[in-house]
Structures are given as C-alpha cells and as structure tokens.
TORVEXZA-534521 format. One record per residue (C-alpha): residue number from 1; residue in one letter; chain; x, y, z. Coordinates in Angstrom, 2 decimals, padded with zeros to 5 digits. Layout:
+-----+---+---+---------+---------+---------+
!   k ! r ! c !      xx !      yy !      zz !
+-----+---+---+---------+---------+---------+
! NUM ! A ! A !       X !       Y !       Z !
...
+-----+---+---+---------+---------+---------+
END
This chain:
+-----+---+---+---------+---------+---------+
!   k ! r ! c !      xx !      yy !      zz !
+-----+---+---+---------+---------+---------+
!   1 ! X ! A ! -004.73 !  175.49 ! -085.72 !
!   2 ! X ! A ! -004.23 !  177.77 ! -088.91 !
!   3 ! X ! A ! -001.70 !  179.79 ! -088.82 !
!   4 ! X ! A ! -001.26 !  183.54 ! -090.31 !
!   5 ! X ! A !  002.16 !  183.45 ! -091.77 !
!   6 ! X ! A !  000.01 !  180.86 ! -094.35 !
!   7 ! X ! A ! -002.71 !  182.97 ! -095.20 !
!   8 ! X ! A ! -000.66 !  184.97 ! -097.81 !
!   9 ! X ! A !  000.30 !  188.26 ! -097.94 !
!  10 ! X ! A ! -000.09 !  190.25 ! -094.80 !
!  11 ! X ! A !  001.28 !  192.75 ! -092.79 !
!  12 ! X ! A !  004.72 !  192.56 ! -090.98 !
!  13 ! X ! A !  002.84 !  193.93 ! -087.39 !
!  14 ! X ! A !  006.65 !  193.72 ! -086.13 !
!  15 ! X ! A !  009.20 !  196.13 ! -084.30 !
!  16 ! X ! A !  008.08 !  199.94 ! -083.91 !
!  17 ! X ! A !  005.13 !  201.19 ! -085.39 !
!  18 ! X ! A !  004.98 !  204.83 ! -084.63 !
!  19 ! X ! A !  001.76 !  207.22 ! -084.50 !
!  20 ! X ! A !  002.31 !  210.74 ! -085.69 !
!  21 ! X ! A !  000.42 !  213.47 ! -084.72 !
!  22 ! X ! A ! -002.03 !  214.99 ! -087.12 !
!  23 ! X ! A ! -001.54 !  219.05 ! -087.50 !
!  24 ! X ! A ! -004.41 !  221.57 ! -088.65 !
!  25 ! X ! A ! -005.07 !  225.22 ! -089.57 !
!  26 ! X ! A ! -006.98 !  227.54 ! -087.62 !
!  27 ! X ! A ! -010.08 !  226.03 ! -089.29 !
!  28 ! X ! A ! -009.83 !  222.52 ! -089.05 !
!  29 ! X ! A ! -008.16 !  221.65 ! -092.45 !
!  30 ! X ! A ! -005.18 !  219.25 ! -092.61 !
!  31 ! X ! A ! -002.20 !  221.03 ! -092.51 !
!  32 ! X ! A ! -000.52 !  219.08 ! -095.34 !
!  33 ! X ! A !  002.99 !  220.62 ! -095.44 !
!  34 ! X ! A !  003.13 !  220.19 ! -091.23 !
!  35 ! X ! A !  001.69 !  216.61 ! -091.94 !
!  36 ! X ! A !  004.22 !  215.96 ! -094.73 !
!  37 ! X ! A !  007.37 !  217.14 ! -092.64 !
!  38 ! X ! A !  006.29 !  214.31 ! -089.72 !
!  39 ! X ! A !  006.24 !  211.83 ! -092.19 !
!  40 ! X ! A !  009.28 !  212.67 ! -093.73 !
!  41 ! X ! A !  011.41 !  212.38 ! -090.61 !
!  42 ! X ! A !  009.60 !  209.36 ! -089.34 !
!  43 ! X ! A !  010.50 !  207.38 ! -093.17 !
!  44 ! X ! A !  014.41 !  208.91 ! -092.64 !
!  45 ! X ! A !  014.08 !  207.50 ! -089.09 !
!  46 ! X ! A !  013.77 !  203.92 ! -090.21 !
!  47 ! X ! A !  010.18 !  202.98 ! -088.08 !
!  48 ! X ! A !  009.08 !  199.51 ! -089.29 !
!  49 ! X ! A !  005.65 !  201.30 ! -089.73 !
!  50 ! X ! A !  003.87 !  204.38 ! -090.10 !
!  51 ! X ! A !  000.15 !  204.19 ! -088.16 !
!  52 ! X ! A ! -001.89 !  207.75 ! -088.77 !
!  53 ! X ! A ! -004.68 !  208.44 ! -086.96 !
!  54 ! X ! A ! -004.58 !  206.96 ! -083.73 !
!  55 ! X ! A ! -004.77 !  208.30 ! -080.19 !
!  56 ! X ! A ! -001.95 !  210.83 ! -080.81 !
!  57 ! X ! A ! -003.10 !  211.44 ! -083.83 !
!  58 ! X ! A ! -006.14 !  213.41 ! -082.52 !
!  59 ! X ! A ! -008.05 !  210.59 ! -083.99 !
!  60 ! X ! A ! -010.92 !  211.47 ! -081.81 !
!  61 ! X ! A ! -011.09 !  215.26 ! -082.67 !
!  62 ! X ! A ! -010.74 !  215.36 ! -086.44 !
!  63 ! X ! A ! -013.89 !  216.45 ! -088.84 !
!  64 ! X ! A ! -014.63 !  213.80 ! -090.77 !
!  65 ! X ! A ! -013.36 !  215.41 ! -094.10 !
!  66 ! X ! A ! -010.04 !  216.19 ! -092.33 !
!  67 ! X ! A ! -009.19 !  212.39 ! -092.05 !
!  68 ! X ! A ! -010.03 !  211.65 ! -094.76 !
!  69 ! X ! A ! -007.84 !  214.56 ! -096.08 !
!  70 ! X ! A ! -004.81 !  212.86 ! -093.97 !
!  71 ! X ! A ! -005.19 !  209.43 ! -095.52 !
!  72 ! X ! A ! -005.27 !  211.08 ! -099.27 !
!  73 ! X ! A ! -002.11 !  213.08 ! -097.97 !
!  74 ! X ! A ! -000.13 !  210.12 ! -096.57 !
!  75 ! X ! A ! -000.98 !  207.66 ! -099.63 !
!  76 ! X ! A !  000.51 !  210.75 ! -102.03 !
!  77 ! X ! A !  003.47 !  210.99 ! -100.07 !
!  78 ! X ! A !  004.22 !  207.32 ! -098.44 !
!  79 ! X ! A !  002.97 !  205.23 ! -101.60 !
!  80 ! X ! A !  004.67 !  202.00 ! -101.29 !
!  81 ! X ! A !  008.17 !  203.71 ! -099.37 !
!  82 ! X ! A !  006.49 !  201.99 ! -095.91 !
!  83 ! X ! A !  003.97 !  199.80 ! -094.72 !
!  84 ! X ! A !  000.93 !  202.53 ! -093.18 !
!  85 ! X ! A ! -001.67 !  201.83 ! -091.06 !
!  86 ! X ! A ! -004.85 !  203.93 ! -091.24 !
!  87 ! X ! A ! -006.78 !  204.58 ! -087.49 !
!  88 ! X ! A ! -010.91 !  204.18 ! -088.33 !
!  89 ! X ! A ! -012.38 !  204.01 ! -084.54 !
!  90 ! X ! A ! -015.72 !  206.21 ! -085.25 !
!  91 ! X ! A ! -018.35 !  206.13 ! -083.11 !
!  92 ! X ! A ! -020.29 !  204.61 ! -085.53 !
!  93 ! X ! A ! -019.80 !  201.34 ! -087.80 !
!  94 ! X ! A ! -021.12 !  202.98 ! -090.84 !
!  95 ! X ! A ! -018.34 !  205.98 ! -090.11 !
!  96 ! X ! A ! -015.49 !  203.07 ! -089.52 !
!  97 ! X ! A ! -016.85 !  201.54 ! -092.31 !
!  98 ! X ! A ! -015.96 !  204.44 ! -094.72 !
!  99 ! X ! A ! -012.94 !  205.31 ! -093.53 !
! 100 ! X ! A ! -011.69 !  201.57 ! -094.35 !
! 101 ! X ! A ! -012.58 !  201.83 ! -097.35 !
! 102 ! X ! A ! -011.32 !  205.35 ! -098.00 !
! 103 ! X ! A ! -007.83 !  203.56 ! -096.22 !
! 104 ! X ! A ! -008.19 !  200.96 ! -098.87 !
! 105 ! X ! A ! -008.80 !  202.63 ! -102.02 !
! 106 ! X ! A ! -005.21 !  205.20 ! -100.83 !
! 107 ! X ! A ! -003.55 !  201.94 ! -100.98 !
! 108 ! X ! A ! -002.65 !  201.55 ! -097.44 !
! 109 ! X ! A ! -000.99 !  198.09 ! -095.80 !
! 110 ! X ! A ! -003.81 !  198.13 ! -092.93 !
! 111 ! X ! A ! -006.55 !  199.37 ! -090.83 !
! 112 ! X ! A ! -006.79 !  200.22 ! -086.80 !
! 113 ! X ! A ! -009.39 !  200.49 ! -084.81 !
! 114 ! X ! A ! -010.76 !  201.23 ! -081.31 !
! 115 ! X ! A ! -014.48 !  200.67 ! -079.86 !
! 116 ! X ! A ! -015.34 !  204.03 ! -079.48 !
! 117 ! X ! A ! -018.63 !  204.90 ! -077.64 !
! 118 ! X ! A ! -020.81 !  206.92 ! -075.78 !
! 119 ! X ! A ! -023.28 !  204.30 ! -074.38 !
! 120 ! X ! A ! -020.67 !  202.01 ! -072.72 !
! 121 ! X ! A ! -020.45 !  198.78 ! -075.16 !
! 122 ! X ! A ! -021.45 !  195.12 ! -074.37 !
! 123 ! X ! A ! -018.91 !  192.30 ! -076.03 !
! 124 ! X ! A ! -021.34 !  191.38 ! -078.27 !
! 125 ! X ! A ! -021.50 !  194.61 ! -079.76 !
! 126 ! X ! A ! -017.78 !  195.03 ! -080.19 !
! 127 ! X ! A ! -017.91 !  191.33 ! -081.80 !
! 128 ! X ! A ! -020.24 !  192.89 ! -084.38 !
! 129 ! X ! A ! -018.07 !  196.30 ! -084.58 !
! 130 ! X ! A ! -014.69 !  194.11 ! -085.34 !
! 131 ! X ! A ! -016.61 !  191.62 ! -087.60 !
! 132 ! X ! A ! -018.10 !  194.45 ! -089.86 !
! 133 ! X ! A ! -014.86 !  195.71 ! -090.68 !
! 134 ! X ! A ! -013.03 !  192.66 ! -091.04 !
! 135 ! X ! A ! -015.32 !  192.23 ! -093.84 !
! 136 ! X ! A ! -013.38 !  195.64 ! -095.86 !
! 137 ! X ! A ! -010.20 !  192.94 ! -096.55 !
! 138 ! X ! A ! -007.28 !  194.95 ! -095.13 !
! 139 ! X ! A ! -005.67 !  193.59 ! -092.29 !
! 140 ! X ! A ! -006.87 !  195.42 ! -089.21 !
! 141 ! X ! A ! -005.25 !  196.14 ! -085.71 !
! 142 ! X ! A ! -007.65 !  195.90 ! -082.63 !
! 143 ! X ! A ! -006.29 !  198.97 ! -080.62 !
! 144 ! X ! A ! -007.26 !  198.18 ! -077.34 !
! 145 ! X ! A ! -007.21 !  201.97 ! -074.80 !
! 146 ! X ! A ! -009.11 !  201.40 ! -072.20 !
! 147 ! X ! A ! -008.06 !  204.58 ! -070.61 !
! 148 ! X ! A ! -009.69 !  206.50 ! -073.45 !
! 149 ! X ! A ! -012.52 !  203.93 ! -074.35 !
! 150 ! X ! A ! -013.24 !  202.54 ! -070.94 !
! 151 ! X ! A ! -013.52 !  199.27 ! -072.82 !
! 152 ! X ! A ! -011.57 !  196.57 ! -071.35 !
! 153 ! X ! A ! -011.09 !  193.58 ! -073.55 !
! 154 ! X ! A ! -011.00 !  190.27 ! -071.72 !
! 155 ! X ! A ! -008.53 !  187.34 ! -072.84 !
! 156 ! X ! A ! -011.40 !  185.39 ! -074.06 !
! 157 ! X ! A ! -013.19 !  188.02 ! -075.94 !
! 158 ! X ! A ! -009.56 !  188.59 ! -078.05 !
! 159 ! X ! A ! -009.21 !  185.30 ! -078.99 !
! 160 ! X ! A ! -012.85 !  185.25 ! -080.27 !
! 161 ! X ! A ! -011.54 !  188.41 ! -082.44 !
! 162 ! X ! A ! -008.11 !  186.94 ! -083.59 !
! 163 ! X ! A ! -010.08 !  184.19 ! -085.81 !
! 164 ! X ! A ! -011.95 !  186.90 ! -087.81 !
! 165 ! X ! A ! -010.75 !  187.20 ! -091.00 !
! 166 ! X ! A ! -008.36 !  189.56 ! -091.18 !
! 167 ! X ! A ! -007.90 !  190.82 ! -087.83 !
! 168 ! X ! A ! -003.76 !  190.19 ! -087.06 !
! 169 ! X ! A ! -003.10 !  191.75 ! -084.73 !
! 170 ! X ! A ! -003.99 !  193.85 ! -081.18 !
! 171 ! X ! A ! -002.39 !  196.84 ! -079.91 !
! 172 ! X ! A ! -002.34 !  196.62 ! -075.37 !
! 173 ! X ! A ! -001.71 !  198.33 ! -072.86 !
! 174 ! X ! A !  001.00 !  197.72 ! -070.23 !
! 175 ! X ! A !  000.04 !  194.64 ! -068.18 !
! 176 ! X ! A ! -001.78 !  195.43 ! -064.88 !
! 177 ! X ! A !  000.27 !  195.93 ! -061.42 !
! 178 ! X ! A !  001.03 !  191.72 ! -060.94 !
! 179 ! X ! A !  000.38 !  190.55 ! -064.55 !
! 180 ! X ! A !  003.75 !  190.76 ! -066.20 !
! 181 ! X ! A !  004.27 !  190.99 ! -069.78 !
! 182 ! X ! A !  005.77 !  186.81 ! -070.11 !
! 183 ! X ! A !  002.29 !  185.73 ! -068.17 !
! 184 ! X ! A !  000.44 !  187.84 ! -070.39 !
! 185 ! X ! A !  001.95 !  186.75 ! -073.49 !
! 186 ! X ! A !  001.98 !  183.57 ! -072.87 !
! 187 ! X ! A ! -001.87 !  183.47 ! -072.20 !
! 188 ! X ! A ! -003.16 !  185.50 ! -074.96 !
! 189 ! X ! A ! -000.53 !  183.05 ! -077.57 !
! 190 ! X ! A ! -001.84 !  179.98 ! -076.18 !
! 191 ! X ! A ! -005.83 !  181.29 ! -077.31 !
! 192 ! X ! A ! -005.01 !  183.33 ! -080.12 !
! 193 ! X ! A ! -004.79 !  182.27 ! -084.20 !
! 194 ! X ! A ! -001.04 !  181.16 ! -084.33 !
! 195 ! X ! A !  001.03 !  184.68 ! -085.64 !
! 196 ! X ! A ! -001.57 !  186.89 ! -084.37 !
! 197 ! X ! A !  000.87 !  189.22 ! -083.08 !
! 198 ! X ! A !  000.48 !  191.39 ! -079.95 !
! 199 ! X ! A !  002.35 !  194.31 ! -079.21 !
! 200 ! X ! A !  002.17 !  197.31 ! -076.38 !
! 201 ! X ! A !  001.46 !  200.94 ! -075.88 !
! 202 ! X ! A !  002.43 !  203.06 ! -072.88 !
! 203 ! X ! A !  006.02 !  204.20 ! -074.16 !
! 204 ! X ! A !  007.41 !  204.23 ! -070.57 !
! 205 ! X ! A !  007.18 !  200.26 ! -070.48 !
! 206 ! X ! A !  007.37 !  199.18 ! -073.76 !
! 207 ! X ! A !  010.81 !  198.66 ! -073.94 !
! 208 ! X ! A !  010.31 !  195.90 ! -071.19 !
! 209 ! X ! A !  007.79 !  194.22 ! -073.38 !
! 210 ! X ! A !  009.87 !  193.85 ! -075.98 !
! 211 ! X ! A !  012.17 !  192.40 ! -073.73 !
! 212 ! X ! A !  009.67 !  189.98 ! -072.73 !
! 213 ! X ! A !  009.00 !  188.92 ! -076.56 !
! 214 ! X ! A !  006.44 !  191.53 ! -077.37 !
! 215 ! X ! A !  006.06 !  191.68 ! -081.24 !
! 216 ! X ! A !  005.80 !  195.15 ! -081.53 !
! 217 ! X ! A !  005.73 !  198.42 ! -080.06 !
! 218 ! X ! A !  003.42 !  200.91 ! -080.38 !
! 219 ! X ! A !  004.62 !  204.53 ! -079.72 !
! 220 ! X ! A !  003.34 !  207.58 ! -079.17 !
! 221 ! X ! A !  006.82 !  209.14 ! -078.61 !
! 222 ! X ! A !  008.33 !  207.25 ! -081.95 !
! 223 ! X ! A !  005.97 !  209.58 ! -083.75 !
! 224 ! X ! A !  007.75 !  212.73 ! -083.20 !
! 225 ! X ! A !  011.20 !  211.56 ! -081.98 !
! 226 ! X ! A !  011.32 !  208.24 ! -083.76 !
! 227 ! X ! A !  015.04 !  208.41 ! -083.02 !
! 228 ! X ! A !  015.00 !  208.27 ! -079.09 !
! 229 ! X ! A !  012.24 !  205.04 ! -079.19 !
! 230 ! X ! A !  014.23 !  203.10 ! -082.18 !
! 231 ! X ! A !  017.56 !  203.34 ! -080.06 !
! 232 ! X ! A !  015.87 !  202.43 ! -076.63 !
! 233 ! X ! A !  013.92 !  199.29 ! -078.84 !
! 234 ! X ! A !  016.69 !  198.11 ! -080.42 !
! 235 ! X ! A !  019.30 !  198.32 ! -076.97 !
! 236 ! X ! A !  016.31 !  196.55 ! -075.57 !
! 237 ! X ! A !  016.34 !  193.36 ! -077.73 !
! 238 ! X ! A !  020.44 !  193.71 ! -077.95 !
! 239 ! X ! A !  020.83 !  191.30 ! -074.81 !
! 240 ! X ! A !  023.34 !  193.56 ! -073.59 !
! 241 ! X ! A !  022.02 !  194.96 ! -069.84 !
! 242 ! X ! A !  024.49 !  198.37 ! -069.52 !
! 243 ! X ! A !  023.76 !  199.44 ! -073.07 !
! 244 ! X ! A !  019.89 !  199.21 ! -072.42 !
! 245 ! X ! A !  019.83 !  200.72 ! -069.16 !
! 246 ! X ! A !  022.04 !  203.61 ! -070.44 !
! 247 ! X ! A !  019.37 !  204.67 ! -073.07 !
! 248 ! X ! A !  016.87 !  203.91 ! -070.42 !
! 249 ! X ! A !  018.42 !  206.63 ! -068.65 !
! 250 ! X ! A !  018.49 !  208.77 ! -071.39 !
! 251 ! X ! A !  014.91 !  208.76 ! -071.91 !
! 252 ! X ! A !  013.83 !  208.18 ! -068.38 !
! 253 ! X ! A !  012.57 !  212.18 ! -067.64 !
! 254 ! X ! A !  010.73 !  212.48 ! -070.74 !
! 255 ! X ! A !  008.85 !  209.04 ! -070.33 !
! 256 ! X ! A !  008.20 !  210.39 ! -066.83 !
! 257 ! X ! A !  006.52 !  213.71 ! -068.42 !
! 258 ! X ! A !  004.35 !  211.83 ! -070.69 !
! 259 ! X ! A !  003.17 !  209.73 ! -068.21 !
! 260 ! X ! A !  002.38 !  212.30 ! -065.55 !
! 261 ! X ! A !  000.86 !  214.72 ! -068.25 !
! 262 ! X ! A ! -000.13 !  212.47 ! -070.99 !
! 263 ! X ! A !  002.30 !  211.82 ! -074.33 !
! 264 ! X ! A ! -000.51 !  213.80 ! -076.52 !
! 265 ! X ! A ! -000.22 !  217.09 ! -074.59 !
! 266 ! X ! A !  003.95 !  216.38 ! -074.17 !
! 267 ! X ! A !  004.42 !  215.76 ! -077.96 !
! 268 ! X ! A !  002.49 !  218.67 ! -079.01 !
! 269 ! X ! A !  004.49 !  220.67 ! -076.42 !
! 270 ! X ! A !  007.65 !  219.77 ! -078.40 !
! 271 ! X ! A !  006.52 !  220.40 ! -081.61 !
! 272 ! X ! A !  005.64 !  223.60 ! -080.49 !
! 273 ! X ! A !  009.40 !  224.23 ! -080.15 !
! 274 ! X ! A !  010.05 !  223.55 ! -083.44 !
! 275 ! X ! A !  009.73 !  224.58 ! -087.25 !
! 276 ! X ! A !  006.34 !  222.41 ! -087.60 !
! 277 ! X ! A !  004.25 !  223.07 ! -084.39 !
! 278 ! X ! A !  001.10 !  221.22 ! -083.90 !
! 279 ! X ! A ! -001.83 !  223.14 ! -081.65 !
! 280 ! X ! A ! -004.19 !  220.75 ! -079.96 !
! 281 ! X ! A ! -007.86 !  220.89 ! -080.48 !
! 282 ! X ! A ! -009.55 !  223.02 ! -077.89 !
! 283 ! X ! A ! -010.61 !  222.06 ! -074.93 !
! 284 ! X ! A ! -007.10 !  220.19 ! -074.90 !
! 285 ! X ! A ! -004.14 !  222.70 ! -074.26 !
! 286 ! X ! A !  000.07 !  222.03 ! -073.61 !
! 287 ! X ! A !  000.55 !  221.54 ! -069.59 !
! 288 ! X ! A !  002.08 !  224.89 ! -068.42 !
! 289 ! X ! A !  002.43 !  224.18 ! -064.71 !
! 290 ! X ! A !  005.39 !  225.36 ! -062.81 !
! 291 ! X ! A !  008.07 !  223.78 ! -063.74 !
! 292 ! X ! A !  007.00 !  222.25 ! -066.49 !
! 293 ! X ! A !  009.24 !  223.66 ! -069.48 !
! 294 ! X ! A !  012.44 !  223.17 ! -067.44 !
! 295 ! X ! A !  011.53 !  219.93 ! -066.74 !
! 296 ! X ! A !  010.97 !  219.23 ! -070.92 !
! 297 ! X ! A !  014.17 !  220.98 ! -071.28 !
! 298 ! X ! A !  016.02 !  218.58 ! -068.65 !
! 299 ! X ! A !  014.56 !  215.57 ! -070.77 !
! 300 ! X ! A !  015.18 !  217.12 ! -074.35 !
! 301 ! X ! A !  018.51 !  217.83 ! -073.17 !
! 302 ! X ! A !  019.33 !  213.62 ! -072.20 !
! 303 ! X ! A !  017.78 !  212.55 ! -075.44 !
! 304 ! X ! A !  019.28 !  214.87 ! -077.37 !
! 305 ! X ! A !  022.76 !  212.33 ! -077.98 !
! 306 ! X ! A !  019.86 !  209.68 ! -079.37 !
! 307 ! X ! A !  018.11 !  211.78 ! -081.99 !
+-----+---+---+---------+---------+---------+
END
C-alpha cells in the first residue's frame, strides 16, 4: 500500500491543532485587530497548528466576503510562523471550491472541510464533494460533525476518501458509547492509506484519545485557552497517571460547561470577559441560566494555574 510520509511534502496533521474563533463588527466585517490578538496568543502558546474557520470559528455564519477577509488576515499575520489550516465546508462545491483556492493563493499549509447541506446527502454525493476539492492540491482535512451536519461517515466510506489525492487526514468525533478509541483506531488504520492520520474533537475526551494513539487533537477550547489543552495533551502522552489526572482535574468543570452548553457559546462567554470579546451571530447568544457565571468562574478559577 502507498504510504503518505512518501508522497513528499505534506502536512504534519500531528499534536493540537486549535480552532479560533472568528470576531466581527456590528456589521459583519472581520474584526481584524480582535482576529489578530487570537492568533497572537495561540502562536506564543506553542499549538502545532492553527485551523481558522471551523465549527468554532462561526464557519457556518460568516458572509462570504468575511472569510475570505479572515484567510487574507491570517496569511498577513501567520505567513510561514505556523502551519494553518483554512475551514471551506459551503453548502455548495462551487463556494468550497473558491474558498480553496482563495486558502491557496494566502499561502496556507491546508484545507478543511465538512459536508454541509440542507437536503440530507447520499455517500455518493459526498464522494463527489471530497473529490472536487482534492483536485485544488492542498492537503485537505475531512472534518467529520455529525452533530452539526447530521452526516455520519461510515468506516468504509473514509477509507474510500483517504486514497484521494490529497486528502490526509479526518477530524472525528469521540467514539460512540462501546466503541473505544484503540477499536476505532485500529479499524479505520487497517482500511485507510498508510499515514492518513486521524485525530478527535469533543475536548472533554480528547485527552483519552491521545492516550489511545490518536494523532491529533482537535480543540475547540485550545483556540482561546491554548494553554489549559497543551498542558492536559502533553500530561496525557507523559505516561505518568497522577500528573494527568491532576490537570484532568483542573479542567474537569470547564469541559463539563462546554459539553452541557456547547464549547461555541462557552468560549465566546469567556472572551466576553476579556480585552478582545467575540459576540455570536444572532440567533446564537452566551448561556445565562442560573448559575451559569459562577459556575465559569469555578472552572476559570482551576485552570487558571495552567494558562
């Protein structure tokens, strides 16, 4: 079987790749100096990778104009400093399509990309999606969400995709209730072109899957406090079981907000503490339930000896 690692130069799709959120004005516009300030503390941090654009980047919610905007912004200010990863999921191909290119042209490392829809999507169409922009010549992510896409990839249907040209690597989700990350590992490696590499989302469990021999982990968390997820990854992989579940503990009530309220809404609620606050796109809105800011004040206050 041909392997990756001989195919030349590609992308390291290794350790933690973190997603940033993506901040706007009033009307829509990038807000470049907000955008620039997240980037800056995520390159200080020491990430393995910068991804823009993704789920927690308000991927979904952004005028076209405005992404493009953010990929002009982060090629001006990350240049060569750090591999980046651009998100193009569109509902469209043709939409996709540009934004690779655009994501080409800025000089970034790689392209990700979920099967967005309306109509629900057959395999064969999500073949053709993947295919169409493997054709650009970055290397390109499949970001598989089904809890925002509804699209569930099967085992088969990813191996089909990992022997496109240039598709390295796939983004999952935690492994269903009985799954386990080894079993699932070991079943997509044994399918999959040798080196595609396969890392998680779902912050609260990542650290497990890295355990597990996970390539990479892909956090929402990591793109605002990079510090707390780099410290938790690397006590993960340390093979020492007191230091890891220490910073487990440490970041235990905040991975419990983000996964009772969603990271998007929790992120945006910190920022909105601090100098560079991001406002989500309406109808979304920052959880103010009872409770709720004394609880993100009981988890700030644990993570606080990590960042």
């Amino acid at each position: 079987m041909a392997c990756l690692t001989c195919l030349g130069d590609v992308m390291n799709f290794t350790g933690v790749l973190a997603f940033p959120l993506t901040p706007m004005n009033a009307d829509g516009t990038l807000d470049e100096g907000c955008f620039r300030a997240g980037l800056d503390r995520l390159l200080s941090s020491g990430v393995n990778s910068i991804a823009i654009m993704g789920s927690t980047g308000l991927a979904a919610y952004l005028p076209m104009e405005t992404r493009l905007a953010a990929i002009r912004c982060a090629s001006g200010h990350l240049g060569n400093d750090i591999e980046w990863l651009v998100g193009v999921s569109a509902l469209t191909t043709r939409d996709a399509l540009s934004l690779s290119r655009a994501a080409q042209e800025a000089g970034a490392d790689a392209i990700f990309a979920a099967p967005m829809s309306y109509t629900p999507l057959t395999e064969r169409e999500v073949v053709g999606y993947y295919a169409a922009l493997s054709q650009v010549g970055l290397d390109l992510c499949i970001y598989n969400n089904p809890s925002t896409t509804k699209f569930a990839f099967s085992h088969p249907l990813i191996a089909e995709l990992s022997h496109l040209p240039n598709v390295r690597a796939i983004k999952m989700p935690l492994p269903s209730e009985g799954m386990g990350f080894g079993v699932e590992l070991a079943g997509l490696r044994a399918t999959c072109l040798d080196g595609f590499a396969v890392g998680y989302s779902g912050d609260w469990g990542c650290a497990e899957g890295l355990r597990a021999g996970a390539d990479a982990w892909f956090t929402a968390v990591g793109g605002v406090l990079p510090e707390a997820i780099l410290a938790l990854s690397h006590a993960a992989v340390s093979g020492d079981a007191n230091a890891f579940a220490h910073v487990q503990d440490q970041c235990a009530k905040l991975m419990d907000l983000c996964k009772t309220h969603g990271s998007l809404r929790v992120l945006a609620a910190i920022t909105d503490r601090g100098a560079h606050p991001v406002t989500l796109p309406a109808p979304l809105d920052i959880p103010r339930p009872r409770g709720f800011e004394q609880a993100l004040d009981a988890a700030m206050a644990d993570i606080a000896p990590l960042l």
